[in-house]
C-alpha positions in Angstrom: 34.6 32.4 -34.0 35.3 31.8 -37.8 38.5 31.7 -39.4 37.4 35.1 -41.5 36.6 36.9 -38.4 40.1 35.5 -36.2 42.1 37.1 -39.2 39.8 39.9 -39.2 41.4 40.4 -35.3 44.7 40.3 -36.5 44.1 42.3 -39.7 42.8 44.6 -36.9 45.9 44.8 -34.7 48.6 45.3 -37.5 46.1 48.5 -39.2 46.2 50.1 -35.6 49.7 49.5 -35.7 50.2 51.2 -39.2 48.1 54.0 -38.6 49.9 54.8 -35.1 53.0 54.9 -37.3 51.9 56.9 -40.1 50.3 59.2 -37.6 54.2 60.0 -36.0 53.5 57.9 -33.2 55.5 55.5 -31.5 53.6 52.1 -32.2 52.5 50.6 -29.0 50.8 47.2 -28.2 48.8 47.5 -25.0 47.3 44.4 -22.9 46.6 43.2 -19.9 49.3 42.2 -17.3 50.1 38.5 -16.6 51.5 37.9 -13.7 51.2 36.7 -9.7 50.0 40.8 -9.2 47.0 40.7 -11.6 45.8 38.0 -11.1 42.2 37.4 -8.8 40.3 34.9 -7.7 36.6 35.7 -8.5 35.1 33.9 -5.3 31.5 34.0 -6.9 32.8 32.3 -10.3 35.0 30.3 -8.4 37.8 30.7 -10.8 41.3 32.3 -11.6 41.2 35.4 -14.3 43.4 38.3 -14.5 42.7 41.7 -13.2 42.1 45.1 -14.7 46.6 46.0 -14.8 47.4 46.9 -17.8 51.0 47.1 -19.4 52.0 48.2 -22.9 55.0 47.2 -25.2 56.7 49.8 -27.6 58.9 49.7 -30.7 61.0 52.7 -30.1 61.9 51.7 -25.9 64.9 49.2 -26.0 63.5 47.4 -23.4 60.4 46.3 -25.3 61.1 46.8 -28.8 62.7 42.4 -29.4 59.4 41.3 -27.7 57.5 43.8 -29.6 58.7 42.6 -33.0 58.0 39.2 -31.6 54.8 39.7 -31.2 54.0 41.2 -33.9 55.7 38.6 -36.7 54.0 35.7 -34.3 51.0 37.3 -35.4 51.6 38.1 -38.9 53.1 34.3 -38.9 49.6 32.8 -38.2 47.6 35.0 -40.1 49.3 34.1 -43.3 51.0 30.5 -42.8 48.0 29.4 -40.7 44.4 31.3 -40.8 44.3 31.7 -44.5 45.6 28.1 -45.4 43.1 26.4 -42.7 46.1 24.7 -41.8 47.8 23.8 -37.8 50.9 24.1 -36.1 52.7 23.1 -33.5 54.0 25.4 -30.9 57.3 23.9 -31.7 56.7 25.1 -35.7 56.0 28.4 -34.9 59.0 29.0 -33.3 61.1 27.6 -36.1 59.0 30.0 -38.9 59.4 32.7 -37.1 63.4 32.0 -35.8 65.5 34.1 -38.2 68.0 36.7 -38.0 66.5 40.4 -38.4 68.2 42.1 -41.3 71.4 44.1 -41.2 72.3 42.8 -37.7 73.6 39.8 -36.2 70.5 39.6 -33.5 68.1 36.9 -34.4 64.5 37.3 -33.6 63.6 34.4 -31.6 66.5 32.2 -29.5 64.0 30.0 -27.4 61.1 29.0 -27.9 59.8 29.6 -25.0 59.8 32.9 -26.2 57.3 32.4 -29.3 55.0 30.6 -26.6 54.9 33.7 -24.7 54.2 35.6 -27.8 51.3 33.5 -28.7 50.3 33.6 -25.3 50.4 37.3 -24.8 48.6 37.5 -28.7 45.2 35.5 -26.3 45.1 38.2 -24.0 45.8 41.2 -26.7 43.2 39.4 -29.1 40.9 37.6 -27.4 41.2 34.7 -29.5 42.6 31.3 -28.0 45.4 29.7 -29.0 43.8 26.7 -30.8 41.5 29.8 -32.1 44.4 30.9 -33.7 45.3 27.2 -35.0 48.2 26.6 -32.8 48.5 23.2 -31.1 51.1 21.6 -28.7 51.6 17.6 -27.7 49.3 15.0 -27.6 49.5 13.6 -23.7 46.0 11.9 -23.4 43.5 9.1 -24.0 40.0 8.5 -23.9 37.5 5.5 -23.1 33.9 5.3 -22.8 30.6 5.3 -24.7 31.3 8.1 -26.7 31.1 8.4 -30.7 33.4 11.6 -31.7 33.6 13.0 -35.1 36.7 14.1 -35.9 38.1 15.6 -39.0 35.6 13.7 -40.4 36.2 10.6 -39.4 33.8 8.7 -37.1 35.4 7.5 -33.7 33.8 5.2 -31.4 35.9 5.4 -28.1 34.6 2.2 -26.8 36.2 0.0 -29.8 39.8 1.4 -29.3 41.5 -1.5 -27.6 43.5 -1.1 -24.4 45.0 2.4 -25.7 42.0 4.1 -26.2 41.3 7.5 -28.3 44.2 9.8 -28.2 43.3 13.2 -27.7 44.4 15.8 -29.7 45.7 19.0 -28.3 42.8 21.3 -30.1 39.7 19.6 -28.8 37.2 22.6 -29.8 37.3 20.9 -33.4 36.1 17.6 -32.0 32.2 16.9 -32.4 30.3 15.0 -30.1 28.1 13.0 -31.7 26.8 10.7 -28.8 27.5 10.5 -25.1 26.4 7.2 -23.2 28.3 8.0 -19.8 26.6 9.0 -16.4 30.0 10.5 -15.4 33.9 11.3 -16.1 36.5 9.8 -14.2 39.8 11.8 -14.9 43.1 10.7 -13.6 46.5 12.4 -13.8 48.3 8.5 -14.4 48.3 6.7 -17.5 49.1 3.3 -15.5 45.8 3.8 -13.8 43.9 4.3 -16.8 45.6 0.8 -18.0 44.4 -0.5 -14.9 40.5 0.4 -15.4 40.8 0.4 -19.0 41.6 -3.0 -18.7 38.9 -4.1 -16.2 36.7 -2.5 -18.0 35.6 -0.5 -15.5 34.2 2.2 -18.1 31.7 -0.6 -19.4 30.5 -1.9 -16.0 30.1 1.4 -14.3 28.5 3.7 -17.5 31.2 6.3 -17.1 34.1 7.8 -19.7 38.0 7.5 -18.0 40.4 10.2 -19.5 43.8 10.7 -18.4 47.1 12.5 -19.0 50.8 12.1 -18.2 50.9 14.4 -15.1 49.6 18.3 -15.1 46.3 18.3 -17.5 47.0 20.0 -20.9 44.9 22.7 -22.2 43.0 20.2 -24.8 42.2 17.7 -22.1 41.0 20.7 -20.1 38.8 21.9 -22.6 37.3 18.7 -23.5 36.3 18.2 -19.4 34.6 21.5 -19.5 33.0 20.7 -23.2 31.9 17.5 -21.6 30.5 19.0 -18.5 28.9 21.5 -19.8 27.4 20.1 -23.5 26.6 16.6 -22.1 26.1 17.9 -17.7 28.4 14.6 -16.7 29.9 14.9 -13.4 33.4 14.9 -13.1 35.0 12.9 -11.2 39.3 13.4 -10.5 42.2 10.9 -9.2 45.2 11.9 -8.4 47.9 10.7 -6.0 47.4 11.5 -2.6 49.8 14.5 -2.4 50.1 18.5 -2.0 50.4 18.1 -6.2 47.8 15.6 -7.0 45.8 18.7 -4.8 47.0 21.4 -7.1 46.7 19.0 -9.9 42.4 19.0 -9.3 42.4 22.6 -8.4 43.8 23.6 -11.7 41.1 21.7 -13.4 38.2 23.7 -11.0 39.6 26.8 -10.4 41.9 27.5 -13.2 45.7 28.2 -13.9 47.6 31.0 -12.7 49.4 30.9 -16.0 46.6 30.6 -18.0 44.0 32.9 -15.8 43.4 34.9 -19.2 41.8 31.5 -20.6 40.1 30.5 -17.5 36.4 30.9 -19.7 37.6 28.2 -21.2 39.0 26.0 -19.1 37.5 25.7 -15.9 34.9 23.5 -14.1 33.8 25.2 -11.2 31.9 21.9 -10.6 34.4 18.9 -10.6 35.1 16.7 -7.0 37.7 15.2 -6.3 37.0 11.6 -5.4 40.8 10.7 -4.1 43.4 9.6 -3.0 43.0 11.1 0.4 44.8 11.0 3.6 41.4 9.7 4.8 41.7 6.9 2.7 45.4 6.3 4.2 43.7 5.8 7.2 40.7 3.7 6.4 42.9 1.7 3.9 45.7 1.2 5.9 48.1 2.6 3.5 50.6 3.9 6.2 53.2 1.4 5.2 53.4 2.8 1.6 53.6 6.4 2.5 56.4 8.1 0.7 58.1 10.5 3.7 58.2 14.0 2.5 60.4 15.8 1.4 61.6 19.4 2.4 60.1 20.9 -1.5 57.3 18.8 -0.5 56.7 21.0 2.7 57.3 23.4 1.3 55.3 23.5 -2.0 52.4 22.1 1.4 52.6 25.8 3.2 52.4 27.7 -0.4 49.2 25.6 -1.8 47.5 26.2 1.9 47.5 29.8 1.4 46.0 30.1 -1.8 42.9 31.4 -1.8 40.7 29.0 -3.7 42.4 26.9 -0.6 43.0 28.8 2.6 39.1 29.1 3.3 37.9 25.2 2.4 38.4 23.9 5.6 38.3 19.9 4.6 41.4 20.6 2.3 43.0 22.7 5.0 42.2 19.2 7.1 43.9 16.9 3.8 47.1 19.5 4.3 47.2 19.1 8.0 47.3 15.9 7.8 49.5 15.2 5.3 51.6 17.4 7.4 51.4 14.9 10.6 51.6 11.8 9.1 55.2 13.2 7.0 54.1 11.4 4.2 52.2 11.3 0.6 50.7 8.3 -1.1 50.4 6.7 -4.6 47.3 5.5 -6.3 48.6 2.3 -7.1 49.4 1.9 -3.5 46.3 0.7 -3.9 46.6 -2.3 -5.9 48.5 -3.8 -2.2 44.8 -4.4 -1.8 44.2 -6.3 -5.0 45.3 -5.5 -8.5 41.9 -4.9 -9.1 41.2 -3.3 -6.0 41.1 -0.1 -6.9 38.0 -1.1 -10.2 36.3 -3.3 -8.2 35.7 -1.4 -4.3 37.6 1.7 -3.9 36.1 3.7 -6.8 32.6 1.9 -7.3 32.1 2.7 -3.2 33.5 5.9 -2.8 30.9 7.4 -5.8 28.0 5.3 -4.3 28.7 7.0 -1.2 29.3 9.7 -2.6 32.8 10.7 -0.8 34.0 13.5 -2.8 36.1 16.9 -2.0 34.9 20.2 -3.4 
């Protein structure tokens, strides 16, 4: 969408908002709920988006009317500061244009910013538009190997010439243009020290692939560029995460989606990613038992809530991964691996289990 037509949605929402005022009428924002009871998981799709539940948010009803002016100077903030200038802004930023005590009272508009993250959040599902559509970004937590040439902000980036750091990816990666893709897959892995590891063997070079990786849960950009690489280029891709009921949720947010972020699931989600490891299979065949990490009671129970999802309850090889996890009372690292080697992990455990193919859907 261009830049003309995203202010032209905004434009759009503060005119029906005018005339719903002039007209006598209390002004009322109306969207689609976000929360645990709307959302669905489209079994056909395969991913998390939001049901049908609608909600609405009024001036004149003291229970809505802070969040409704929220909302609506969060808009009016990026229309003006951001759409017509071209310019970005951190989530951070936003808060601190919009944070500012509303006239003739002592109440300021924003305390938190958690609450002008909402607000943007809740403008997605009124508008449509995305939040780096609406030329908001958050923090950098990524990097990027591999035979790709990017362009970026016009700039010319060749991710296989960056050293042992790699490309840092941005947090808005629809921007980014992909000028040339030599890979025959993506590996993505939730650790940084693993991506020094193979980064450092070169294992990008020697096995044709591009390694991406972030510090823990996968942000939004890094989820984006995935899909845009998946679907643009039709890599496979590959995820490694520690063997444990959060690495699990971890891989199912990249496939299935986000229960926060089930309104931007379009966007987000790769129905077709495997997960190549670490499994308690590998504990096993490994013989990783001595460096299980016992679990913990949150562990156990964060095990029982993950097992009853849906995207879960009915794949009966994760069930099996949960079960057990559940028997053996433990979770593994990945760099449990490197008791094998240091280079273990570059040299047989990934090159073997992607010849053979030994992947979790």
């Amino acid at each position: 969408m261009t830049k003309s037509n995203q202010k032209e949605v905004l434009e759009n929402l503060g005119k029906k908002l005018v005339d719903q005022v002039k007209k006598g009428k209390n002004p009322e924002i109306v969207f689609r709920l976000r929360n645990l009871t709307n959302i669905i998981y489209d079994k056909k799709t395969r991913t998390l988006k939001l049901g049908d539940k609608t909600s609405s948010r009024s001036f004149f009803n003291l229970a809505h009317a802070k969040k409704f002016l929220q909302t609506v100077e969060v808009a009016s903030v990026i229309k003006k500061e951001l759409l017509e200038s071209g310019k970005h802004e951190h989530l951070r930023g936003v808060f601190y244009m919009t944070k500012r005590t509303i006239p003739k009272t002592n109440v300021n508009l924003v305390d938190e910013q958690t609450e002008t993250d909402k607000a943007i959040e809740d403008l997605e599902v009124i508008t449509g538009l995305s939040r780096e559509e609406l030329h908001v970004s958050a923090n950098k937590m990524g990097s990027m190997v591999g035979n790709v040439i990017l362009g970026d902000s016009g700039d010319v980036i060749d991710c296989s010439k960056l050293g042992k750091g790699g490309y840092s990816i941005p947090s808005i990666t629809d921007e980014l243009e992909l000028k040339k893709v030599s890979a025959k897959y993506v590996l993505y892995m939730e650790k940084a020290a693993i991506f020094e590891r193979l980064n450092e063997d070169k294992f990008w070079q020697k096995n044709n692939c591009i390694l991406v990786t972030s510090q823990g849960q996968t942000t939004r950009g890094i989820r984006r560029l995935l899909q845009r690489l998946a679907e643009e280029e039709s890599l496979p891709i590959y995820v490694l995460c520690d063997g444990d009921v959060y690495g699990a949720y971890i891989y199912s947010v990249v496939k299935y989606g986000s229960i926060a972020l089930a309104h931007a699931s379009e966007r987000l989600t790769i129905p077709s990613v495997k997960y190549i490891g670490i499994t308690m299979d590998d504990v096993i065949k490994y013989d990783l038992k001595r460096h299980l990490i016992k679990l913990t009671e949150q562990d156990i129970a964060r095990i029982k809530q993950v097992t009853e999802y849906d995207w879960f309850k009915d794949n009966k090889e994760w069930q099996r991964q949960f079960k057990i996890m559940k028997e053996l009372n433990g979770k593994v690292e990945i760099q449990s691996l490197s008791a094998k080697g240091i280079s273990f992990i570059s040299e047989h455990y990934l090159p073997e289990k992607i010849k053979n193919k030994e992947f979790l859907e």
